[in-house]
Legacy VTK file of the C-alpha trace (Angstrom):
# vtk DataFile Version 3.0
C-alpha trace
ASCII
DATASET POLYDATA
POINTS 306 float
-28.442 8.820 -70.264
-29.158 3.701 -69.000
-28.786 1.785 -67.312
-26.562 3.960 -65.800
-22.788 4.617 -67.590
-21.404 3.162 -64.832
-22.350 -0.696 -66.197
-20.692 -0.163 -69.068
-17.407 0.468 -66.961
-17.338 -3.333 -66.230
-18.307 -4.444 -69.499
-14.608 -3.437 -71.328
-12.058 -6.040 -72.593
-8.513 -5.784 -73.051
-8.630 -8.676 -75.611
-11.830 -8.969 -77.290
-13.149 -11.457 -79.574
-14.535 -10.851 -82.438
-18.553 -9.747 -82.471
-21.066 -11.877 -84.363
-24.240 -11.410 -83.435
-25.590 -14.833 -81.282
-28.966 -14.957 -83.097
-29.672 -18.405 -81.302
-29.234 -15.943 -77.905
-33.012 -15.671 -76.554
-34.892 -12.632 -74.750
-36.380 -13.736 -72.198
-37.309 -17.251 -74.622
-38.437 -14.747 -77.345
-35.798 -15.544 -80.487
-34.091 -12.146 -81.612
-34.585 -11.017 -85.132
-31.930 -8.983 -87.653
-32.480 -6.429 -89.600
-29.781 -3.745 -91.960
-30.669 -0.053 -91.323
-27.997 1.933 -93.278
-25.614 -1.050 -94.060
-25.742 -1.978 -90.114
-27.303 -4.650 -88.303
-29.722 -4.128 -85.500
-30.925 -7.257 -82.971
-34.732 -7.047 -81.843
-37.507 -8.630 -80.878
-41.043 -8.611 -81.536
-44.356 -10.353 -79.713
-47.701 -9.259 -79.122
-49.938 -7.784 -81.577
-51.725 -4.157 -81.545
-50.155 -0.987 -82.131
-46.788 -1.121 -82.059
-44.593 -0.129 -78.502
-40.608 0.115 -79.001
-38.288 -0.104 -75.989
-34.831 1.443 -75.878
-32.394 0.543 -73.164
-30.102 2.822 -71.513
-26.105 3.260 -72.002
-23.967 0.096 -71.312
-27.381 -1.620 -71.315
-28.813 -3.893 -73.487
-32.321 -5.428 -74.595
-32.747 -8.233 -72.031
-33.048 -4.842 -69.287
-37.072 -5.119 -70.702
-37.870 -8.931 -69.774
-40.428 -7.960 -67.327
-42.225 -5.669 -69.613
-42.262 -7.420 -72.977
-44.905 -10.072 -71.895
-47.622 -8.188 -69.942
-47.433 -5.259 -72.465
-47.441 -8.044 -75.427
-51.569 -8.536 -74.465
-52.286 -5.513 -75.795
-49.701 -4.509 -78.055
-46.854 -5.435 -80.582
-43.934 -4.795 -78.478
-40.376 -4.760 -80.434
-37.448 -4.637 -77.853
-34.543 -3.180 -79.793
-30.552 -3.254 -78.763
-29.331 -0.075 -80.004
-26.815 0.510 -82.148
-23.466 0.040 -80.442
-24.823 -2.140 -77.817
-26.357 -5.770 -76.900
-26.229 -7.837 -79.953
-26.495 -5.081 -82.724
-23.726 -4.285 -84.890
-20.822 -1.308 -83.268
-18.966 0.257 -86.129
-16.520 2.014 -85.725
-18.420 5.711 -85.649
-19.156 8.465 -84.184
-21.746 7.823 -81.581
-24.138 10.436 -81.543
-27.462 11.418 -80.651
-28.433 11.824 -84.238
-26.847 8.753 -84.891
-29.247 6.810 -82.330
-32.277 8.606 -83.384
-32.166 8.587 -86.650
-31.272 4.409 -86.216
-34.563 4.247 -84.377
-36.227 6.258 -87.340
-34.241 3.460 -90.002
-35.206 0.667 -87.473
-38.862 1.748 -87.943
-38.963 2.535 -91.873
-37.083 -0.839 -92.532
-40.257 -2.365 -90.104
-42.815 -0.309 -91.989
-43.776 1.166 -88.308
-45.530 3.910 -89.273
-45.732 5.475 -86.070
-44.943 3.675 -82.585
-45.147 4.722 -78.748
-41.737 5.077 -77.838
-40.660 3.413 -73.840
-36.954 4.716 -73.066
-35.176 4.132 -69.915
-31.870 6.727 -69.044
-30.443 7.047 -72.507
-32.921 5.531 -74.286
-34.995 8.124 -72.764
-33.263 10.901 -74.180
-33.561 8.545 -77.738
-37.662 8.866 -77.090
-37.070 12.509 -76.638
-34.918 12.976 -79.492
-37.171 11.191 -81.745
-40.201 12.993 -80.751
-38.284 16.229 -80.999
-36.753 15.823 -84.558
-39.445 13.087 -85.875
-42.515 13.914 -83.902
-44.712 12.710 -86.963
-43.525 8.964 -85.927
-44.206 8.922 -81.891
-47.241 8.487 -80.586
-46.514 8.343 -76.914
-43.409 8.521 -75.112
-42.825 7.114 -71.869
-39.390 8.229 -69.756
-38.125 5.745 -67.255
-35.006 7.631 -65.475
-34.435 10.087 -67.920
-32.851 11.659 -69.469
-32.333 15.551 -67.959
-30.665 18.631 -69.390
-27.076 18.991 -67.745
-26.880 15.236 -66.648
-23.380 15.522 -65.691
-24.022 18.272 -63.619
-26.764 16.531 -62.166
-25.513 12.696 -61.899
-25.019 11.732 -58.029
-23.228 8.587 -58.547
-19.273 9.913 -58.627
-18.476 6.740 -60.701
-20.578 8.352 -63.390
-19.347 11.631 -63.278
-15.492 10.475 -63.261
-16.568 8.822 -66.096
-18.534 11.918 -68.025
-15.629 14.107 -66.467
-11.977 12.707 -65.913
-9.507 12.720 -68.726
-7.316 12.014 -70.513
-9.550 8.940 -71.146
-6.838 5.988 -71.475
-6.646 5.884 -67.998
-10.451 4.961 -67.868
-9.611 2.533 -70.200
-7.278 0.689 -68.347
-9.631 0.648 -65.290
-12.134 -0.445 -67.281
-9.778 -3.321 -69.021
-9.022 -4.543 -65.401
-12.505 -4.608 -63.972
-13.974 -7.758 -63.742
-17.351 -9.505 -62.733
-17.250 -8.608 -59.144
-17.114 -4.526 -59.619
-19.857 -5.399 -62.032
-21.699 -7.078 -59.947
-21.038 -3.993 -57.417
-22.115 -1.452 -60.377
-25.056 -3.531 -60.752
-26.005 -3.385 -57.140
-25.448 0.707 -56.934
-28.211 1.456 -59.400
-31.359 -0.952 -57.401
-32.276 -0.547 -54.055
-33.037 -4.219 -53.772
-29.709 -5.974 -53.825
-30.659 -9.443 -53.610
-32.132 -8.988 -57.410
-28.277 -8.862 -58.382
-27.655 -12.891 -58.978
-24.812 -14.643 -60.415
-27.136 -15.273 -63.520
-27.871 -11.151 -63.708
-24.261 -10.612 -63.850
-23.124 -13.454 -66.348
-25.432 -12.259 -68.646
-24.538 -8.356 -68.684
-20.421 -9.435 -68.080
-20.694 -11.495 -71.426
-21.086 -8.427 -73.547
-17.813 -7.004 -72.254
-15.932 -9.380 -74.547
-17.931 -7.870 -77.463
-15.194 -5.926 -79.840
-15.676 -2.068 -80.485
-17.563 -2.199 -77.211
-14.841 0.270 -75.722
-15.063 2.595 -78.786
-19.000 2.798 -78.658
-19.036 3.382 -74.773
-16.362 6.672 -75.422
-17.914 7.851 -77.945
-21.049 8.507 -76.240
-19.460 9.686 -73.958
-17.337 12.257 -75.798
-21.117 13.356 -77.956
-23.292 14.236 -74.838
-22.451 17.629 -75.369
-24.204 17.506 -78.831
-27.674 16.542 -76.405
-27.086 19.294 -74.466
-26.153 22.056 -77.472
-28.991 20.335 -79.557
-31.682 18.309 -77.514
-31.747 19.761 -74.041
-32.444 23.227 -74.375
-35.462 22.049 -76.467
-37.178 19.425 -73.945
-39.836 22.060 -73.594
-40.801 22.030 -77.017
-42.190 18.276 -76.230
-46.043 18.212 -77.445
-46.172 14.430 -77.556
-47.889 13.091 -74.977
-45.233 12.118 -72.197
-45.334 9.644 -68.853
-42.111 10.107 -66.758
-41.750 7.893 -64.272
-38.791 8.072 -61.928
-37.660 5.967 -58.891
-38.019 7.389 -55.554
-34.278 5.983 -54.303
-32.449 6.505 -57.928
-29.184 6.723 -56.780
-27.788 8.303 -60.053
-30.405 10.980 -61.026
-32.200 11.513 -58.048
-35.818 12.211 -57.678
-36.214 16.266 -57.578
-33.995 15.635 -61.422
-37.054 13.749 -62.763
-39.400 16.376 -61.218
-37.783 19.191 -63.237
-37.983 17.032 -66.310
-41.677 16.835 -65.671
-41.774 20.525 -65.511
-39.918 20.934 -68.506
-42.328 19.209 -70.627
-45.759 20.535 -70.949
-48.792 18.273 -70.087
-46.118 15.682 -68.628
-47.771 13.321 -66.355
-45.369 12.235 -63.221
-45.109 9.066 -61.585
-42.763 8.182 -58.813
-41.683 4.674 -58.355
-41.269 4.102 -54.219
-38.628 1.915 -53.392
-37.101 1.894 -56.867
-33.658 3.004 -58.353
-32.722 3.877 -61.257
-33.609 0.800 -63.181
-37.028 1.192 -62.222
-38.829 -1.048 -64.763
-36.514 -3.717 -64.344
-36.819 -3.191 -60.205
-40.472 -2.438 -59.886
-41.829 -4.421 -63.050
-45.521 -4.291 -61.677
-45.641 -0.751 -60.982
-43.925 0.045 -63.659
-46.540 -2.190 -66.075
-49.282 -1.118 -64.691
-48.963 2.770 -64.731
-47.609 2.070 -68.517
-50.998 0.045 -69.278
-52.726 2.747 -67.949
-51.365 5.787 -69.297
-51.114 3.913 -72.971
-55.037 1.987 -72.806
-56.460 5.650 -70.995
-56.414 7.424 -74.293
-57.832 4.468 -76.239
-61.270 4.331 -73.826
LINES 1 306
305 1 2 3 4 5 6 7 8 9 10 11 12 13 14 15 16 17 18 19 20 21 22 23 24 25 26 27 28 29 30 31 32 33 34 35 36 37 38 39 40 41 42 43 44 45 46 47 48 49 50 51 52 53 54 55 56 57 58 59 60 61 62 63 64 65 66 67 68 69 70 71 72 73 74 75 76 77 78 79 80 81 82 83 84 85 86 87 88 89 90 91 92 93 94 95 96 97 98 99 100 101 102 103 104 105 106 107 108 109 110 111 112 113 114 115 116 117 118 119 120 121 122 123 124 125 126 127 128 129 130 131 132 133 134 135 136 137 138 139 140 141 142 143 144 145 146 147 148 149 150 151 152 153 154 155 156 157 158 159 160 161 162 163 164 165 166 167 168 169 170 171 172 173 174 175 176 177 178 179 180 181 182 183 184 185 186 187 188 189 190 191 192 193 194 195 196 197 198 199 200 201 202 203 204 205 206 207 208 209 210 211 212 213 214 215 216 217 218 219 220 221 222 223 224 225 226 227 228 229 230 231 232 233 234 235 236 237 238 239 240 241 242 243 244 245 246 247 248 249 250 251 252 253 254 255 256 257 258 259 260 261 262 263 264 265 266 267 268 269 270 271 272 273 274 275 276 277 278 279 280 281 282 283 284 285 286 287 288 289 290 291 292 293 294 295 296 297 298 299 300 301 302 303 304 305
């Protein structure tokens, strides 16, 4: 469901402050925006103009995980880079966090934009937000385009054990405490598990995810996720192969926590899927591999349009 569960882990607080939304914050020198979709505030941003792309980050993830994407897809269209509910800068109520309750944020985020219909861009869980979407709203997506994710049975199918003790182990306030006494180095070592190229992990990389750990309700979002994956799988998953919008998946060749041969069943799951492996990427593929990952986006999007 990412970037990976795992970064999350390290994000936890035992003490945290209280969360206000830093709107002076910038992605990647682009100045969020705010707006109220069902009495809750959602962070974004928008540049570029064309027909409108949305990209959703994965679990314990937030919006900045797009920066390499938001200005080379920005030539040809308007490109809004949302932090989901729960996560990043937007609002986390105290809720249950479910995959109806992303999705039908997305759909709010959109109505309250006047998006009429967008191509959705998901990586890990906000790949399984793209499917969702398409599945239950399929009048709003034109496109969707799966970076990572997300497959049927992912806890059966995660190969990083840190995620699956995670999806798995109870009771859960013993993950709590672990998470309450991890610090920047194991997320700097989280960080490093899910690319191939370690050097990419810098000081700066790792202040800026480690900041969000002191983010109240951040612990509550994270476990309730987790404790509402099994409403994907009863309700999602056993529909992927009703997808008729047209789909890209793209999948790193070295993604340490869903490995390759998951993404190929996804691809086989959904009809008329097109299938791109990323060499030398993990599972944070457009964030890794940004050129790739650009240009097989710009093509599969600006194909159709010729």
């Amino acid at each position: 469901m990412s970037a990976a569960v795992v970064l999350v882990v390290a994000m936890m607080g035992c003490a945290p402050k209280p969360f206000k939304p830093n709107l002076t914050h910038t992605y990647n020198r682009v100045q969020p925006k705010a707006v109220i979709v069902d009495g809750h505030q959602l962070i974004y941003t928008v540049i570029g103009e064309g027909p409108p792309i949305i990209l959703l980050h994965g679990f314990g993830a937030q919006g900045w995980m797009w920066e390499y994407q938001q200005e080379a897809l920005a030539q040809h269209f308007s490109v809004y880079t949302l932090d989901l509910l729960g996560y990043g800068y937007s609002d986390r109520p105290d809720i249950a966090y479910t995959p109806d309750l992303f999705i039908d944020s997305v759909k709010g985020f959109m109505s309250e934009l006047d998006i009429a219909q967008a191509t959705l861009i998901g990586n890990s869980l906000g790949a399984g937000v793209a499917m969702g979407m398409t599945l239950k709203y399929p009048h709003l997506t034109d496109k969707i385009i799966l970076i990572g994710g997300f497959p049927q049975g992912a806890s059966e199918k995660a190969a990083l054990m840190a995620y699956r003790i995670f999806l798995r182990f109870k009771p859960s306030f013993l993950l709590r405490i672990g998470f309450s006494l991890s610090g920047k180095s194991f997320l700097r070592s989280t960080l490093k598990n899910l690319v191939v190229d370690k050097s990419l992990i810098t000081d700066d990389v790792t202040d800026r995810a480690y900041r969000f750990r002191t983010f109240a309700g951040s612990a509550h979002v994270l476990f309730s996720t987790r404790n509402n994956i099994q409403r994907w799988e009863n309700h999602y998953a056993p529909r992927i192969s009703e997808i008729t919008t047209p789909t890209l998946i793209m999948w790193g060749t070295r993604d340490p926590l869903f490995p390759l041969p998951v993404g190929e069943e996804l691809h086989q799951q959904i009809p008329h899927s097109m299938f791109l492996a990323i060499e030398n990427a993990g599972h944070l593929t457009m964030w890794e591999k940004p050129e790739a990952t650009n240009s097989a986006i710009l093509e599969f999007l600006l194909s159709a349009t010729r």
